[in-house]
N, C-alpha and C positions, 0 to 999 in steps of 0.2 A: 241307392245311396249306401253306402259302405263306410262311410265314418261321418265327423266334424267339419271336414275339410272340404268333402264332395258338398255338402252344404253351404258351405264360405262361398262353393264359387261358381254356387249356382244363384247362390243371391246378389253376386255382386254381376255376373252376371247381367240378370234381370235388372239390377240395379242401372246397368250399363241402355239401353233400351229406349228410346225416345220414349217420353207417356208414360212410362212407370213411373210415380210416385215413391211406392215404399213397394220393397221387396223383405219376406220373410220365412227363412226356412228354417226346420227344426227336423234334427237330424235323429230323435228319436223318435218322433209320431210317424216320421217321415211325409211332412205335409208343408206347402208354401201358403203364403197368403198375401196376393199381389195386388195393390191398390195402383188400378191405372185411371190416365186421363184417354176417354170413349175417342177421344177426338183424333190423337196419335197412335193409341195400341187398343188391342184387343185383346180376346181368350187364345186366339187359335193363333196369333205371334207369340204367345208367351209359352205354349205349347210348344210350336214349333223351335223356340230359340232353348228350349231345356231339350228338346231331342236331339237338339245338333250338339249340345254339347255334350251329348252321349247319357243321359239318364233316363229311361222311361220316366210314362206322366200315365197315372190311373186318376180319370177326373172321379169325383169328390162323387160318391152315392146318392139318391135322393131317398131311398126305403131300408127298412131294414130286411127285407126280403131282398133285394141288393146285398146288404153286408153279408146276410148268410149264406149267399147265390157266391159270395166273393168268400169266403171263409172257406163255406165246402171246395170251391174248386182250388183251392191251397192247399188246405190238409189232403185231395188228392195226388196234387203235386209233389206234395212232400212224402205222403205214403210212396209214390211210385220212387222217388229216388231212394229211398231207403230198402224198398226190393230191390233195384240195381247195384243199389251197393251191398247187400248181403250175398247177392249171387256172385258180384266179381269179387266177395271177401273169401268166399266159402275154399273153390280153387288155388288160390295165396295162399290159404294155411295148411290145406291139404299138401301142398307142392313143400310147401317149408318148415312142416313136421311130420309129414306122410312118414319118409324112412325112419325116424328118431321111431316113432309109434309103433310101426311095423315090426321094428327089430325087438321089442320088449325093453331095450334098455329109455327108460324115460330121465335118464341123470339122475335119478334119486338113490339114495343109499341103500343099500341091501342090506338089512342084519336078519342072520340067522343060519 
């Protein structure tokens, strides 16, 4: 989820659903909270109708060796694209100030 909006219409959505009740999303915790009837829907429709409309669903943890099983494998994820992007930044700047650097002239003023 990426904004307010992707929210709006994932609850209305859900909203939309035989057996849903109440449908509730929040676009900063990033979390729903679906009150259905057993009779008409279940867990794995309301899964399935948020993936079709194009959002992952991480169901809800039960331990907190969970949350930090889920925490570390982020901050890895995030570690590694942050080496991806240092390596393909490194080449850009080399390529787009290499010759300025090279030649001694760095556009700064000379006195003296």
């Amino acid at each position: 989820m990426s904004c307010a909006t992707c929210a709006s219409r994932i609850e209305a959505t859900l909203r939309k659903l035989d057996g849903v009740r109440e449908a509730t999303v929040s676009f900063p915790t990033e979390k729903a909270i679906v009150t259905v009837d057993e009779n008409f829907a279940n867990k794995a429709m309301v899964v399935a109708t948020i993936r079709d409309i194009g959002f992952n669903v991480v169901e809800q943890v039960s331990s907190w060796e969970d949350i930090d099983a889920a925490t570390k494998s982020e901050i890895t994820r995030q570690s590694r694209l942050c080496f991806v992007g240092l390596v393909l930044t490194v080449p850009l700047f080399i390529l787009s100030m290499g010759a300025t650097l090279a030649s001694g002239e760095h556009g700064l003023m000379h006195l003296g």
